[in-house]
C-alpha positions in Angstrom: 84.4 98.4 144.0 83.1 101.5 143.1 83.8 103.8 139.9 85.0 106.1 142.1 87.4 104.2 144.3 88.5 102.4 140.9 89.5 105.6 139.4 91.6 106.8 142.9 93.4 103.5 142.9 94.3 104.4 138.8 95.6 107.8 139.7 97.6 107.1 142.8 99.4 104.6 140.4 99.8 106.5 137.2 100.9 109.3 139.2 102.6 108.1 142.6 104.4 110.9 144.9 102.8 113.1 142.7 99.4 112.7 143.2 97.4 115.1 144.7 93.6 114.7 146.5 92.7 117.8 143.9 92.8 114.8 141.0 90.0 112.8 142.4 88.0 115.6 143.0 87.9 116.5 139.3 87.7 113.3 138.0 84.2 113.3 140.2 82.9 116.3 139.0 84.2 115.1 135.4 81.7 112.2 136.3 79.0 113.9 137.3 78.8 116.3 134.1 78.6 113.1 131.9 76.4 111.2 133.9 73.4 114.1 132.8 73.4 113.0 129.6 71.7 109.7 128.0 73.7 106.9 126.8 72.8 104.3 124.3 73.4 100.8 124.8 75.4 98.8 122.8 76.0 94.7 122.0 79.7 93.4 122.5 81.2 91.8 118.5 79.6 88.7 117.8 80.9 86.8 114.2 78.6 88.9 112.4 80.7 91.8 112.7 83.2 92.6 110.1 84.6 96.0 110.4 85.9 98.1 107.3 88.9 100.6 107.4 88.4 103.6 105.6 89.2 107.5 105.1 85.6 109.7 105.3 86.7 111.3 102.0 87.7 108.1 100.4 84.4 108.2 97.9 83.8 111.6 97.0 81.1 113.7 94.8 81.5 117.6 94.0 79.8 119.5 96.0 78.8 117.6 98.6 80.1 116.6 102.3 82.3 113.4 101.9 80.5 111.4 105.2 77.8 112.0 102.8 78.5 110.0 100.0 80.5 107.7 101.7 77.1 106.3 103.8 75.4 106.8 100.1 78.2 104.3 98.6 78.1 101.8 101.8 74.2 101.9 101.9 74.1 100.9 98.2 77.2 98.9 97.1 78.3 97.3 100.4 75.0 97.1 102.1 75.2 94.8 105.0 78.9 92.9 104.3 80.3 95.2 106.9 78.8 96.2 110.3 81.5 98.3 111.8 83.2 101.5 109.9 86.5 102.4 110.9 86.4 106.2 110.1 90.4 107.0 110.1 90.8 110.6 112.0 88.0 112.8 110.6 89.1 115.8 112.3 90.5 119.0 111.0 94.4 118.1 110.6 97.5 119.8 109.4 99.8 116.4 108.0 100.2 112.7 108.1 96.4 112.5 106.3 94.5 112.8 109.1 96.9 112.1 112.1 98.2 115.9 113.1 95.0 116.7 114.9 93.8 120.1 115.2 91.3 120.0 116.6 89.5 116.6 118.9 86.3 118.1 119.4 85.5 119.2 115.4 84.4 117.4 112.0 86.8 118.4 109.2 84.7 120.7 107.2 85.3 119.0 103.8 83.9 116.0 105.6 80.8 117.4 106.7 79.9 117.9 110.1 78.8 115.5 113.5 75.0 115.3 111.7 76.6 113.5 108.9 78.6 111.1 111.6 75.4 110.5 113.5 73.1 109.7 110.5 75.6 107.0 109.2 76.0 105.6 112.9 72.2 105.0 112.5 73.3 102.4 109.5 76.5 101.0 110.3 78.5 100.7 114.5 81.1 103.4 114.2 84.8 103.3 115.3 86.7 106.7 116.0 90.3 107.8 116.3 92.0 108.9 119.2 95.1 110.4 118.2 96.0 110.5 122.0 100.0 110.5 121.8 100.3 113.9 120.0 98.6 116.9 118.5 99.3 119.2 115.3 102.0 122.3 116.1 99.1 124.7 114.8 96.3 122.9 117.7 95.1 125.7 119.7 97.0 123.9 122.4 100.4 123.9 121.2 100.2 127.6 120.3 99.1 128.6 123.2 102.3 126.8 124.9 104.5 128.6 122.1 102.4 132.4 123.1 103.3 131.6 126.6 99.5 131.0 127.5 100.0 129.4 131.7 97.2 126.6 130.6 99.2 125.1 128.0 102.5 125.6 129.5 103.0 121.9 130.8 100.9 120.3 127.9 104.2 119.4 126.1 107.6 117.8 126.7 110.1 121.1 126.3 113.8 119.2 125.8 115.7 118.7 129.2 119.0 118.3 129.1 118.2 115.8 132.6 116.5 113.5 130.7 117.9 111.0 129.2 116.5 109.3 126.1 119.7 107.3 125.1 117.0 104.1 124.8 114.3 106.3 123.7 112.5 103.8 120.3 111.0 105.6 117.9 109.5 104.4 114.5 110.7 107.5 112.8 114.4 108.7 111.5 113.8 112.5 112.2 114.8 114.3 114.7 113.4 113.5 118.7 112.7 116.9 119.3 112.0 120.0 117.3 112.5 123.9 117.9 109.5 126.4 117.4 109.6 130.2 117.5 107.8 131.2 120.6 106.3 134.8 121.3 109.2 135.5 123.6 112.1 132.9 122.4 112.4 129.3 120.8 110.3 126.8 122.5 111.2 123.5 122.1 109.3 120.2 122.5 109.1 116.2 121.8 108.3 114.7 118.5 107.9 110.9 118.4 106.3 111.2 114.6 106.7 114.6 112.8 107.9 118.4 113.4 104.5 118.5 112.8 103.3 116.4 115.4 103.7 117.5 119.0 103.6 115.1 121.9 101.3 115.7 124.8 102.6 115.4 128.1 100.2 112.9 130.2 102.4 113.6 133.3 100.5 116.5 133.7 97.2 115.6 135.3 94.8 118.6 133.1 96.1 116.5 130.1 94.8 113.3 131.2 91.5 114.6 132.3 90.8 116.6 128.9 91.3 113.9 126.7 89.5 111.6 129.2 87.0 113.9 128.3 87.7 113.7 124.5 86.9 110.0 124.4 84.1 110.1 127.0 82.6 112.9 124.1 83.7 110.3 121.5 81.7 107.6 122.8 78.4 110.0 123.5 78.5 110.7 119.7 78.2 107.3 118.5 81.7 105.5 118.4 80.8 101.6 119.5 85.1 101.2 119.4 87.6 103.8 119.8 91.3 102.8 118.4 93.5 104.5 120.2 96.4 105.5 117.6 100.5 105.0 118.9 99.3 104.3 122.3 102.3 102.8 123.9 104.2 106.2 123.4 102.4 108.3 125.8 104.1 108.3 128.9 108.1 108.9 128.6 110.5 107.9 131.2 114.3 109.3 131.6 116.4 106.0 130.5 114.1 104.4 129.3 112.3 103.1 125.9 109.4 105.5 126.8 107.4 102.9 125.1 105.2 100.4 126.9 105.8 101.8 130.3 103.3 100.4 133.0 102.1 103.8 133.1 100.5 103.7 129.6 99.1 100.7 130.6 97.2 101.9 133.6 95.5 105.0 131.5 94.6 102.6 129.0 93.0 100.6 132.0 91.4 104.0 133.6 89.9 105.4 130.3 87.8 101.1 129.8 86.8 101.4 133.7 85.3 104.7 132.4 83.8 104.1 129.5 82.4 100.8 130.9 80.4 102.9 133.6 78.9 105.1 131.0 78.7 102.7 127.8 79.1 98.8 128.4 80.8 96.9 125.5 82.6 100.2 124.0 85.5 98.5 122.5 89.0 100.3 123.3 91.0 98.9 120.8 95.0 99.6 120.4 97.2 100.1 118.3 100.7 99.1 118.7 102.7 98.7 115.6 105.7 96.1 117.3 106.9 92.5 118.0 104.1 90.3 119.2 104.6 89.9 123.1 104.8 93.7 123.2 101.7 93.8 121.0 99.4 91.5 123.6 100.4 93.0 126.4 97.8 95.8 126.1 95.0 93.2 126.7 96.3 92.8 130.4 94.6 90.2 132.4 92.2 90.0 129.5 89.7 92.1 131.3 91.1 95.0 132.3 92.6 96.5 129.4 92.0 96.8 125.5 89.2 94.5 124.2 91.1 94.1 120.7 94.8 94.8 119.7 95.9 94.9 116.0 96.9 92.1 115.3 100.1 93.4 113.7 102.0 89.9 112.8 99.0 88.9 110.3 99.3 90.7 107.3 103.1 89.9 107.0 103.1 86.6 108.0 99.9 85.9 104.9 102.7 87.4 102.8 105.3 85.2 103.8 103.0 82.4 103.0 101.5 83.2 100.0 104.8 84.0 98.7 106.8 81.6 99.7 103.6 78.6 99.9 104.5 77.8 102.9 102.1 77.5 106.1 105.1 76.5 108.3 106.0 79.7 110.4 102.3 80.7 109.9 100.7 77.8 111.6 103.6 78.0 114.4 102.5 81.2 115.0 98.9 80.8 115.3 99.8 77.6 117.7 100.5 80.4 119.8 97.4 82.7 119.7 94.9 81.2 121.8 92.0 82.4 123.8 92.4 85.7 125.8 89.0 86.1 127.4 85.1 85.8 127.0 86.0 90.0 126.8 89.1 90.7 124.8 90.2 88.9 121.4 92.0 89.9 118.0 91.9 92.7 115.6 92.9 91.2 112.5 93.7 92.8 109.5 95.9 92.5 106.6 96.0 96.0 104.4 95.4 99.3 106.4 95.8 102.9 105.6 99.6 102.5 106.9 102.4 100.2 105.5 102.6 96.5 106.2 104.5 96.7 109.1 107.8 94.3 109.7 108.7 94.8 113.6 105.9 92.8 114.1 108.1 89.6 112.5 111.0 90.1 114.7 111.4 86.2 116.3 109.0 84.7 114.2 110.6 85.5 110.4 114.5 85.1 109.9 116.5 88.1 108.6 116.9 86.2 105.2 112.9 85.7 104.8 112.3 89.3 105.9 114.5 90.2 103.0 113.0 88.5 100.6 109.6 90.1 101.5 111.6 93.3 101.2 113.1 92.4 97.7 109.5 91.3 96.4 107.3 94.5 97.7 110.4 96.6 95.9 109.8 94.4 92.4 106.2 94.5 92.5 106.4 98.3 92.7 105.9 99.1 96.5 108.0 101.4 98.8 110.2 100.7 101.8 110.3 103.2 104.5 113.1 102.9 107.8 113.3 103.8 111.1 115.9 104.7 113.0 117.4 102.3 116.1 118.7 103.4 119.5 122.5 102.2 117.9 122.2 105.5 115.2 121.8 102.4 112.4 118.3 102.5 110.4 116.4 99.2 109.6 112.9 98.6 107.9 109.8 99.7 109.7 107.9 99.3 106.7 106.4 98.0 103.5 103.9 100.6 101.5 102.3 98.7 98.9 98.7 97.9 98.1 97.8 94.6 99.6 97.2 92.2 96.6 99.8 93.3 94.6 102.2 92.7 97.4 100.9 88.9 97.1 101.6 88.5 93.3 105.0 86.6 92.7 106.1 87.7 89.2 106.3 84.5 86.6 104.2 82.2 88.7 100.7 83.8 89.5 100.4 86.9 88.0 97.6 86.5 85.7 94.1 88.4 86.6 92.7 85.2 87.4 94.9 83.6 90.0 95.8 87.3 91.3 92.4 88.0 92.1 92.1 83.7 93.4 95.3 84.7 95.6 93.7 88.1 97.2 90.6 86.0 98.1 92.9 83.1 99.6 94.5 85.8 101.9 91.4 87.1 103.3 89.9 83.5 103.9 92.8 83.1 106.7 91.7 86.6 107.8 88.2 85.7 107.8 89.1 82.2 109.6 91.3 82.6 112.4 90.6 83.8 115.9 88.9 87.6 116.3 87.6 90.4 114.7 88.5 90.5 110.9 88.9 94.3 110.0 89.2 94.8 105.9 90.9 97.9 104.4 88.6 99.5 101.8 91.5 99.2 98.8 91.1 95.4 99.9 87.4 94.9 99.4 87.0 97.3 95.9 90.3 95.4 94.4 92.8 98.3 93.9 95.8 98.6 93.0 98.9 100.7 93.4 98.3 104.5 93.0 100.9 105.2 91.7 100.1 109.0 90.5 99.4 109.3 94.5 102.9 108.4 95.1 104.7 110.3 93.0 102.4 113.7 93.4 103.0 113.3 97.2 106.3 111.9 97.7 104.8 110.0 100.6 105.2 106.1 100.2 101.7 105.6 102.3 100.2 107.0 99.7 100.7 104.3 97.1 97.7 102.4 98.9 95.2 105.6 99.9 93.8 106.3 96.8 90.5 108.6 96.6 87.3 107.2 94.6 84.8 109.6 92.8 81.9 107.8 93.5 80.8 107.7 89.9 83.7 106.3 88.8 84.3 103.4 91.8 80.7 102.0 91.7 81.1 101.6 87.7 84.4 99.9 87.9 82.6 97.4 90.4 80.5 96.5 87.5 82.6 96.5 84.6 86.2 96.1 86.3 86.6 91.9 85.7 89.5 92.9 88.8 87.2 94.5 91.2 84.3 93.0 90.5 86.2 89.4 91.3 87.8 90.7 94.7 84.6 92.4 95.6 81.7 90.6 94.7 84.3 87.2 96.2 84.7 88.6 99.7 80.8 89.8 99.9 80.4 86.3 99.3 82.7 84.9 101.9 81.4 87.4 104.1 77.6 86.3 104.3 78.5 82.8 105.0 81.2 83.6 107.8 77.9 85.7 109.4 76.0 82.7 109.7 78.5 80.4 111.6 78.7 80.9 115.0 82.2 79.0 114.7 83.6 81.9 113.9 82.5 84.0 116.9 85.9 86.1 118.2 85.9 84.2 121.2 85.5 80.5 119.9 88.6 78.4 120.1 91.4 77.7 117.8 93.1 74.6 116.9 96.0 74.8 113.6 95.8 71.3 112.3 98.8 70.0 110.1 98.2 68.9 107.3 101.3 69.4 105.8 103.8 72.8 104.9 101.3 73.8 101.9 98.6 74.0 103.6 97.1 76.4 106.7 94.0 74.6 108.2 92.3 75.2 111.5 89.5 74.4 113.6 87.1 77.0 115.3 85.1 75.4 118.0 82.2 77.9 119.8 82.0 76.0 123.2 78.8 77.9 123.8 77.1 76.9 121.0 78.8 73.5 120.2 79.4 74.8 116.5 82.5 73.8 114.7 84.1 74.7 111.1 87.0 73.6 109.9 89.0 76.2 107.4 92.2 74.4 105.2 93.2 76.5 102.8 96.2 75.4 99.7 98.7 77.8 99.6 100.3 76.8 97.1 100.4 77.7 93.3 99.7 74.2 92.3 96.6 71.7 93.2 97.3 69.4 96.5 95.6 66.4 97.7 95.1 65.9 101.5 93.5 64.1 104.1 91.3 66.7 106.1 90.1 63.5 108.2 86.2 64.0 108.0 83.6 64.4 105.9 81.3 67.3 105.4 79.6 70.4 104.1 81.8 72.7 102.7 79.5 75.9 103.6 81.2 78.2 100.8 79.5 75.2 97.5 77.4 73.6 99.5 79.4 70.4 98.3 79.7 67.3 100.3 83.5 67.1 100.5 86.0 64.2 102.2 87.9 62.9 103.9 90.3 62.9 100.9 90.3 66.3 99.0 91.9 68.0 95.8 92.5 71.6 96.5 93.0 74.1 93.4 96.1 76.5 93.7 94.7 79.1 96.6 92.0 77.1 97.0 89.9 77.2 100.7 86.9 75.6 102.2 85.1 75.8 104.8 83.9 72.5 106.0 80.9 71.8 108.8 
């Protein structure tokens, strides 16, 4: 079928009675602009890619651009350990560190400029934000809807009183929507995140094609993946959850048949922070939709574990997590620039566990933030903490040594299980809580965003006995993982039981006939098993089994 006839069949769906022939026609003529232009191709992920989640300001010299030291600092201290930079939205914003978007099509200044993005894309594949859902009050867009401008006058969701958003879900406790003083009277308009955050209105059909035009433009300037932020909340339905809705769905679908024609292998990836069966639903038939999705359930379930060191519910889970396609796969991750997220352990975690996860993050000096739910009551969204110090259990493990043994533990199940392992730059440099972040902000996301001078970061690498263990471990981890074509994000899983302290799996490549075999202790003491072979563990080099001694967090990787 052609591109064409692919994208009428998208549009008579998304939009139904309301379509008009008029769409087509500029979604052609959107085509034809684009097709002028050269486009680079690009390789689908392979196990060699390991992607790292950062801010473009989050190492930083005086006087210079941002991008600038950032590639500097990647280039020299993390060389080739990552292959794919996340750079979180680098556009001029006005809140929400990045995520109030003024303006799509423009570098924020401090940052540098689209020559500093293009020079690092030469070094490392580079993975955009699309802040789709919404779009900062002072956007040129929203004012123009507030000074009565006709373009903009249907680019937002004005309150109406028809509508009925009784089952609207939200992860946020202010208020739906939010009043603004208009040139001629108050204007009002929806607000899934933030007064400051203005949803756009993909009902009208000048909304869809711009920012199809926006991603096309991001994919021209070097993004190999685009993560398309709070995706499931752009199309809103009266009496209904506005989340999810098949609609969503089918833009997601339009804007990969798109990018496919122009750039094969572009990776839409989304980002849905809820249960898990919600969460997969955005690969669709597992070639049609997203090539990743977060996988949100990780980084609190590796919490539960290592907390509690017990595989059980963990190695139930990834029972369930199985192939999707030769196409689509995981995102994994386990810190990220947000909280770590707790919808995502709804069915899998009971409310007592959850609790204690709670209770723990609060002791270790971490932040809870809420939501509010369609009943009026508020429950937790959230857990803001930096990663490895949410792992530490006071009294049992928090010594330097076994919390820097633990931290490495964690990220050998990320590493190990089934897709694309995506590590959060506090992660790999062995932070801690910032806590002078937290307080000077009042924001609890900003205990874990902490800004580097560059300087001062690549010094602490050296002489930082924390850091240096957490950084110079997972560089290590990393360049054997690269080699093993096991671990491609396609190649099989299989959890093996090997009893409640223990997570072990087996990665099988049916391509290439490769095989490892991860097991991991999670507990705080030594255990003795029965892996049931014998073998190389590729991390020593040491012949090992069948019978083993683990240390406490103890993981090998066995060929």
């Amino acid at each position: 079928m052609s591109i064409i006839h692919i994208i009428e069949e998208k549009l008579k769906s998304i939009y139904k009675e309301a379509y008009q022939e008029n769409y087509l026609e500029q979604f052609k003529a959107l085509l034809e602009e684009w097709k002028k232009r050269p486009w680079e191709a690009i390789d689908a992920p392979s196990e060699e890619n390991i992607y790292l989640i950062t801010y473009g300001d989050s190492i930083f010299e005086q006087g210079k651009p941002t991008l600038e030291t950032l590639h500097h600092f990647l280039k020299q201290e993390v060389q080739d350990t990552i292959t794919d930079v996340h750079l979180l939205p680098m556009f001029p914003y006005t809140s929400d560190d990045g995520f109030s978007v003024v303006d799509y099509n423009e570098i924020n200044s401090e940052l540098g400029n689209w020559d500093d993005v293009t020079r690092m894309s030469g070094d490392y594949r580079l993975m955009y934000d699309f802040v789709a859902n919404h779009i900062s009050k002072s956007s040129e867009w929203f004012q123009g809807y507030l000074n009565g401008e006709a373009k903009y006058q249907e680019y937002f969701i004005p309150r109406d009183p028809e509508f009925n958003t009784e089952h609207v879900v939200r992860p946020r406790t202010s208020p739906l929507y939010h009043e603004y003083a208009g040139k001629d009277k108050v204007k009002t308009a929806w607000t899934t995140f933030s007064e400051d955050q203005v949803d756009l209105n993909f009902r009208h059909f000048p909304v869809l094609l711009e920012t199809t035009e926006i991603l096309l433009s991001y994919a021209h300037k070097g993004a190999s993946s685009i993560r398309l932020d709070a995706i499931g909340f752009i199309w809103k339905e009266s009496g209904t959850s506005s989340m999810h809705l098949p609609e969503a769905h089918e833009i997601i679908q339009l804007w990969r048949d798109v990018l496919h024609y122009f750039k094969p292998n572009t990776q839409i990836i989304t980002e849905t922070n809820v249960p898990h069966e919600e969460n997969i639903s955005y690969f669709g038939n597992g070639t049609n939709e997203a090539h990743m999705v977060y996988q949100f359930s990780l980084p609190p379930l590796v919490l539960h574990t290592m907390t509690t060191h017990d595989a059980s519910k963990l190695s139930s889970w990834a029972k369930t997590i199985g192939k999707v396609s030769d196409e689509a796969t995981y995102f994994n991750f386990l810190a990220s620039h947000d909280g770590i997220g707790m919808r995502p352990t709804e069915g899998i975690l009971t409310e007592e566990e959850k609790q204690r996860l709670v209770d723990k993050v609060v002791e270790n000096g971490g932040r809870i933030s809420y939501k509010t739910n369609t009943d009026g009551s508020q429950s937790v969204y959230e857990m803001n903490i930096n990663y490895s110090e949410a792992l530490v259990n006071k009294g049992e493990d928090d010594t330097e040594e076994l919390a820097v043994k633990k931290m490495l533990a964690a990220h050998s199940i990320l590493l190990s299980v089934m897709g694309v392992p995506a590590i959060y730059y506090h992660s790999l440099l062995g932070s801690e809580n910032d806590y002078e972040g937290l307080e000077a902000s009042g924001i609890n996301r900003r205990i874990n965003r902490q800004k580097f001078e560059l300087e001062k970061i690549t010094s602490e690498l050296e002489e930082n006995s924390r850091r240096k263990g957490i950084f110079q471990g997972l560089r290590k981890m990393i360049k054997v993982r690269k080699e093993q074509s096991g671990f491609s994000p396609y190649a099989q899983q299989l959890v093996v039981d090997l009893g409640s302290n223990i997570f072990a799996l087996k990665r099988h490549n049916q391509v290439t006939g490769e095989e490892v075999f991860f097991v991991l202790n999670v507990d705080a003491k030594p255990v003795v098993t029965d892996i049931g072979m014998k073998g190389s563990d590729l991390l020593t080099g040491n012949e090992v089994g069948p019978m083993v001694t683990l240390d406490p967090y103890q993981y090998l990787w066995v060929r």
